[in-house]
TORPA-4810 file (N, C-alpha, C, O; in nm, 3 decimals):
<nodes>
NODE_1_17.957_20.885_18.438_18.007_20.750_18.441_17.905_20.660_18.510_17.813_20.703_18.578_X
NODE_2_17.932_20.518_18.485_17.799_20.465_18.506_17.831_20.370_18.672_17.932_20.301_18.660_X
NODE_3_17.786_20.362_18.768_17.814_20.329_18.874_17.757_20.154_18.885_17.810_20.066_18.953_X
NODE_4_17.689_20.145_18.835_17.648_19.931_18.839_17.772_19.884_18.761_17.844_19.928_18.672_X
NODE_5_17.760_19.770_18.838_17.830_19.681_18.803_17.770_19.610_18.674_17.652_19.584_18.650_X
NODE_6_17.920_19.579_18.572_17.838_19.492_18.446_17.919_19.391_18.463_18.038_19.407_18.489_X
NODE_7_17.848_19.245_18.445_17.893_19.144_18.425_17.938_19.105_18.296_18.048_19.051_18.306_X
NODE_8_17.908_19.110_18.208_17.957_19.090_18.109_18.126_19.171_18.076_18.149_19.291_18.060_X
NODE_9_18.193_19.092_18.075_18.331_19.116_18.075_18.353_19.188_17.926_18.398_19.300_17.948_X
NODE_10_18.342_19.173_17.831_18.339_19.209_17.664_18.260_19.414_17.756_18.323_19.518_17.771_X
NODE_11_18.139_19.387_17.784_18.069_19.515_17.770_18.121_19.605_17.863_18.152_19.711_17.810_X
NODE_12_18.146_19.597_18.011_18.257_19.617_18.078_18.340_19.701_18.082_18.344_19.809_18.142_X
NODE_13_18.458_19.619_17.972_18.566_19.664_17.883_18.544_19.751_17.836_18.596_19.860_17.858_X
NODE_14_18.429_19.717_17.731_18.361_19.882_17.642_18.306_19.993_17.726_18.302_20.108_17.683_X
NODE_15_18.264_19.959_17.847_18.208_20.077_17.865_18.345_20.151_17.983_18.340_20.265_18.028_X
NODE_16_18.415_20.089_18.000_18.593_20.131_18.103_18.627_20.216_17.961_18.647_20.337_17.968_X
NODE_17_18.634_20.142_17.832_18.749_20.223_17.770_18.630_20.385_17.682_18.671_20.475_17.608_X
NODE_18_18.501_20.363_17.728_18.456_20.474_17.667_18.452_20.599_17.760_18.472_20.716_17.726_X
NODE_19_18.423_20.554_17.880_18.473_20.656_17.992_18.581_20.718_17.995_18.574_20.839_18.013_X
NODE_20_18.689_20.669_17.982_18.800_20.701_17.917_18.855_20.781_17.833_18.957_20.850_17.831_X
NODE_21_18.758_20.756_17.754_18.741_20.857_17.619_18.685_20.997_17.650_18.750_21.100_17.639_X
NODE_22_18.588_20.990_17.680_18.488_21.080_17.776_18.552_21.163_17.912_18.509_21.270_17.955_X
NODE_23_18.636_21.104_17.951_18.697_21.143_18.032_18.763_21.300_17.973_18.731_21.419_17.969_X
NODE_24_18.905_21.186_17.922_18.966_21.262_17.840_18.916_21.439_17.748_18.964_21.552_17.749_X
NODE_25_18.800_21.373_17.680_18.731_21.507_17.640_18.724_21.614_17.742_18.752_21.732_17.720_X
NODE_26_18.688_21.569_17.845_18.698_21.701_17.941_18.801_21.777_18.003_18.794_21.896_18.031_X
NODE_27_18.909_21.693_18.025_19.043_21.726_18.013_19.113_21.848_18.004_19.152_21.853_17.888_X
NODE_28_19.147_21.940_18.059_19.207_22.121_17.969_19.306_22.008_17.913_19.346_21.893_17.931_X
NODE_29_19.321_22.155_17.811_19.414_22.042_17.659_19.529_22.144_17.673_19.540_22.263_17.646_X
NODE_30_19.630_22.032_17.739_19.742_22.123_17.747_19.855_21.962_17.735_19.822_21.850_17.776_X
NODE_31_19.980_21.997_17.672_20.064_21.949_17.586_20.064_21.766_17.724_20.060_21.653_17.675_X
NODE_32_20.069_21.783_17.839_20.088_21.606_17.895_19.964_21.612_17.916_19.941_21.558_18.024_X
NODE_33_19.862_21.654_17.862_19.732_21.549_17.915_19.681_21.500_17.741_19.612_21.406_17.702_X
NODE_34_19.742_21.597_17.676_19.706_21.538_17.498_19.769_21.421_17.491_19.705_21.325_17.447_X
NODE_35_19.930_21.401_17.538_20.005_21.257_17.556_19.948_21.183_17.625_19.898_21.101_17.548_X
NODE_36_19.926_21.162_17.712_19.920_21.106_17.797_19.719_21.048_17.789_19.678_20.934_17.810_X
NODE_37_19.670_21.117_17.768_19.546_21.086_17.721_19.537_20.977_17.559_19.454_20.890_17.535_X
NODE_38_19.612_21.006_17.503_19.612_20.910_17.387_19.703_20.789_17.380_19.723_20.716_17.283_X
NODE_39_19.759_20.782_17.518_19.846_20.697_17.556_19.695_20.575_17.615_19.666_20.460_17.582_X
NODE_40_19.624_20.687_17.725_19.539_20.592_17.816_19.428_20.591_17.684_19.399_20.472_17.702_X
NODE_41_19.368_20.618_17.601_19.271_20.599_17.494_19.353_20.453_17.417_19.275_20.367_17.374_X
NODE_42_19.485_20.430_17.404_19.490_20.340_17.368_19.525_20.225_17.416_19.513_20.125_17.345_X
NODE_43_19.574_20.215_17.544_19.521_20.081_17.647_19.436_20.074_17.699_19.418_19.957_17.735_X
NODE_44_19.325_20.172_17.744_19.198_20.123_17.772_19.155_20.034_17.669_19.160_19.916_17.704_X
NODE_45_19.108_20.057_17.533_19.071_20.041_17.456_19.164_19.900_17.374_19.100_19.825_17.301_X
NODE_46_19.275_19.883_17.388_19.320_19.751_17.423_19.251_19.624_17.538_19.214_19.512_17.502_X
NODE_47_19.249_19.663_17.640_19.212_19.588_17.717_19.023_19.551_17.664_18.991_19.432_17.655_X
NODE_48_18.959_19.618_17.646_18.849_19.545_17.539_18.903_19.480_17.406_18.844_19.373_17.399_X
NODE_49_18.973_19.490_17.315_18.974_19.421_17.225_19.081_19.303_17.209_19.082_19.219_17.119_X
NODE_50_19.160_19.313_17.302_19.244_19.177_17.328_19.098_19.119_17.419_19.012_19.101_17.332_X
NODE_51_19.054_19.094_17.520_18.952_19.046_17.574_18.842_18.974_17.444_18.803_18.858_17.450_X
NODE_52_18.824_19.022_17.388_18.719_19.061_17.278_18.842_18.919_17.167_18.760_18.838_17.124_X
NODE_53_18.916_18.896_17.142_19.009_18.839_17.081_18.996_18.734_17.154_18.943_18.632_17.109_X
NODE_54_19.041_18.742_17.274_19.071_18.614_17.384_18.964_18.528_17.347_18.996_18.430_17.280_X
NODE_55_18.773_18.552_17.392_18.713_18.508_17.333_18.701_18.441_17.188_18.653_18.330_17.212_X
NODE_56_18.710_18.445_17.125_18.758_18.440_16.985_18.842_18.365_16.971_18.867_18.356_16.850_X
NODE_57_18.939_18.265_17.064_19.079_18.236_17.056_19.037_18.068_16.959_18.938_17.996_16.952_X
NODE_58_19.216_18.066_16.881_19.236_17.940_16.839_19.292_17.846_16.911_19.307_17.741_16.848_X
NODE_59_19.332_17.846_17.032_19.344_17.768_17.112_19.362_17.812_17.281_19.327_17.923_17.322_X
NODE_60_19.421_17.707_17.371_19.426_17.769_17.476_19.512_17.853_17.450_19.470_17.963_17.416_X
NODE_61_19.646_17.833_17.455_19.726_17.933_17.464_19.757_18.042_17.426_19.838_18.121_17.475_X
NODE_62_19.619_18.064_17.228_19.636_18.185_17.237_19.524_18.245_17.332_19.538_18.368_17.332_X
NODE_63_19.385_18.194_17.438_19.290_18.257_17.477_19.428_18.310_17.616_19.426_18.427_17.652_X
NODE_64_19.535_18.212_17.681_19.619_18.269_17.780_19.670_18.417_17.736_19.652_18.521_17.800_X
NODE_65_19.751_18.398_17.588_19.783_18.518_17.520_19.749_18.607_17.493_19.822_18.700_17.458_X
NODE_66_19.613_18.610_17.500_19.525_18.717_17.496_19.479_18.768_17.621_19.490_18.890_17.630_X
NODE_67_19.429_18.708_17.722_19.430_18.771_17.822_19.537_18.812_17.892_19.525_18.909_17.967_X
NODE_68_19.667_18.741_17.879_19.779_18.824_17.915_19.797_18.980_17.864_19.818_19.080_17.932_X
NODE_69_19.783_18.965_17.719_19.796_19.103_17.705_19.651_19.225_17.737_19.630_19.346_17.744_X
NODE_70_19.594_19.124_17.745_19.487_19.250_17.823_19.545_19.265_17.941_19.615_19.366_17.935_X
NODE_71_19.552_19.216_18.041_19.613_19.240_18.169_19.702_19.337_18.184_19.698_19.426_18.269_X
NODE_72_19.813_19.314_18.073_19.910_19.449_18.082_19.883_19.526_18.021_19.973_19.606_17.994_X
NODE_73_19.780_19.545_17.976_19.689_19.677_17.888_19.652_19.770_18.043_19.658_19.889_18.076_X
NODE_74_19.622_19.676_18.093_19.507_19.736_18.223_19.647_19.777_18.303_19.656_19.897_18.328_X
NODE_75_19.730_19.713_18.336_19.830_19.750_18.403_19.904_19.880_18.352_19.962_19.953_18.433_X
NODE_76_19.902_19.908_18.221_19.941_20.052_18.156_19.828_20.132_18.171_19.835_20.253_18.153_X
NODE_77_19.745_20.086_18.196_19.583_20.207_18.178_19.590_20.254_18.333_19.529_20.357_18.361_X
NODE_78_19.654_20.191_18.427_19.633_20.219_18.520_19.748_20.346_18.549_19.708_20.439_18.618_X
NODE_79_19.906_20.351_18.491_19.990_20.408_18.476_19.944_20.537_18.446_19.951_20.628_18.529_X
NODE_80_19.901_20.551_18.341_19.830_20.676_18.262_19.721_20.715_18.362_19.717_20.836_18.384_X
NODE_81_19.651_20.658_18.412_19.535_20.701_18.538_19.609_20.787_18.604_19.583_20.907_18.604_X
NODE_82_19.686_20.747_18.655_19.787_20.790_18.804_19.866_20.950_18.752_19.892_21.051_18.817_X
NODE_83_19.883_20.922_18.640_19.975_21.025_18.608_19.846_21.143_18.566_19.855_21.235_18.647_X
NODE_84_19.757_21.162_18.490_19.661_21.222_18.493_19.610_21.250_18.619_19.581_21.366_18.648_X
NODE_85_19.595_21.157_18.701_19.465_21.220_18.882_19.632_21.318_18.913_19.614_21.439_18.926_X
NODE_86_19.728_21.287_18.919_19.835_21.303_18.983_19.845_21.538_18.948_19.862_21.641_19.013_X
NODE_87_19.818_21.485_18.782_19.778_21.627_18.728_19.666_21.737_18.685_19.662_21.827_18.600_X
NODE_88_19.619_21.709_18.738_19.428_21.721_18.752_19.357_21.731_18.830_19.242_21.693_18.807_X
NODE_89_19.389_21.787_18.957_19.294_21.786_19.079_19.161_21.814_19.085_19.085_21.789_19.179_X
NODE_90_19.136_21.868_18.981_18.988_21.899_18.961_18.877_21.789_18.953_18.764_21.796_19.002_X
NODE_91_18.947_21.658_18.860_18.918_21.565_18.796_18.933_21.440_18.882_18.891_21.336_18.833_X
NODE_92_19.000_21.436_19.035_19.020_21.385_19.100_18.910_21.238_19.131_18.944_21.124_19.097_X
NODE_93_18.811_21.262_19.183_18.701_21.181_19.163_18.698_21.081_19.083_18.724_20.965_19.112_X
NODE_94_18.653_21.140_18.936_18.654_21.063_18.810_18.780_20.973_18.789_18.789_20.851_18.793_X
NODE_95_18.867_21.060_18.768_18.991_20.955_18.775_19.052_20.840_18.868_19.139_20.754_18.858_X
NODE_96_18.944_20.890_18.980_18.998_20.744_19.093_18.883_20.637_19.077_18.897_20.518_19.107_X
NODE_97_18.765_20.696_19.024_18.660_20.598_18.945_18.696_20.536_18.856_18.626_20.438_18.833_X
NODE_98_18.823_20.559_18.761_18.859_20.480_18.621_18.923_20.445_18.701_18.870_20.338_18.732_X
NODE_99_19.037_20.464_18.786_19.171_20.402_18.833_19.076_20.279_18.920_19.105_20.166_18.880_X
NODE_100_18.996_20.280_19.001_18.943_20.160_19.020_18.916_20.057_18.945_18.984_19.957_18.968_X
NODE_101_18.806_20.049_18.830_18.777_19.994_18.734_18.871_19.919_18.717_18.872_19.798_18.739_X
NODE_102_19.002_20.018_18.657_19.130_19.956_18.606_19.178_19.822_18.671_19.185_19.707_18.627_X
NODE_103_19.201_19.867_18.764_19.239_19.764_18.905_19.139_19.614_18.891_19.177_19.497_18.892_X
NODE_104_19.036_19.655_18.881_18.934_19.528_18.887_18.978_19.452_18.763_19.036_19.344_18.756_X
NODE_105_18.934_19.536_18.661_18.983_19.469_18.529_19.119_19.385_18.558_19.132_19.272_18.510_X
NODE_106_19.202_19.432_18.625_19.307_19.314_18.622_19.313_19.247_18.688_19.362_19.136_18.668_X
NODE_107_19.262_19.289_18.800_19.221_19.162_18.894_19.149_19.029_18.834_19.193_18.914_18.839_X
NODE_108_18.999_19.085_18.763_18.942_18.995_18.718_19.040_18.902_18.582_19.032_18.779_18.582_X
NODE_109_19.113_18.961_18.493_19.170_18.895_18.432_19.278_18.766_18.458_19.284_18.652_18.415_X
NODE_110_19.381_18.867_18.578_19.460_18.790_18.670_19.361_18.649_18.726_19.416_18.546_18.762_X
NODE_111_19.247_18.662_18.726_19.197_18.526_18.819_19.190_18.449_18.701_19.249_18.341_18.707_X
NODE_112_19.116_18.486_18.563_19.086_18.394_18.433_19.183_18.348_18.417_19.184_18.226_18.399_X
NODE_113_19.329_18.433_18.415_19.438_18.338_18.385_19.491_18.251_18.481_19.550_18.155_18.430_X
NODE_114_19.489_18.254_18.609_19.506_18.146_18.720_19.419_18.008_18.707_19.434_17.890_18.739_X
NODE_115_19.320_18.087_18.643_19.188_17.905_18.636_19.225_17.849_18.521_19.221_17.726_18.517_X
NODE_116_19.275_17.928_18.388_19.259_17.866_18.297_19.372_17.793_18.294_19.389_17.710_18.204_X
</nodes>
């Protein structure tokens, strides 16, 4: 996993929800980390493409609408974090490295939507 910070919010995103992915692969594959992993593969991976949308927006309220729902993307990605480190001690580390991320990501979103 990559330890600098990226500014770019769009790349960010991509590189939170590929870790993720990556993560996951390493994973023992046993019946709640297959759930629960394709649960967090698909709000990570939300939270880049609502972001990725937001940009993109037809007006304000849908760029609000869009970062709202990234926000609670990140707020479910973080759910799925917890429940994985929670079952995984091995993986402990890594997973408190995404579960951070996570956190920022909404933080940082939470502020875009306060300014905007």
């Amino acid at each position: 996993m990559e330890d600098k910070k990226i500014y770019d919010l769009e790349e960010r995103s991509y590189i939170f929800a590929k870790n993720c992915r990556l993560l996951i692969q390493s994973l023992p594959k046993n019946l709640s980390n297959i759930e629960d992993g394709k649960q967090l593969i698909r709000s990570s991976g939300s939270i880049a493409a609502n972001y990725i949308e937001a940009n993109e927006k037809l007006g304000e309220k849908d760029f609000k609408f869009r970062l709202r729902i990234a926000r609670k993307e990140a707020k479910e990605t973080v759910l799925w974090l917890k429940l994985l480190k929670d079952l995984n001690y091995n993986f402990d580390s890594e997973l408190e490295t995404l579960l951070n991320e996570a956190e920022e990501l909404r933080k940082i979103l939470s502020a875009i939507i306060n300014k905007s």
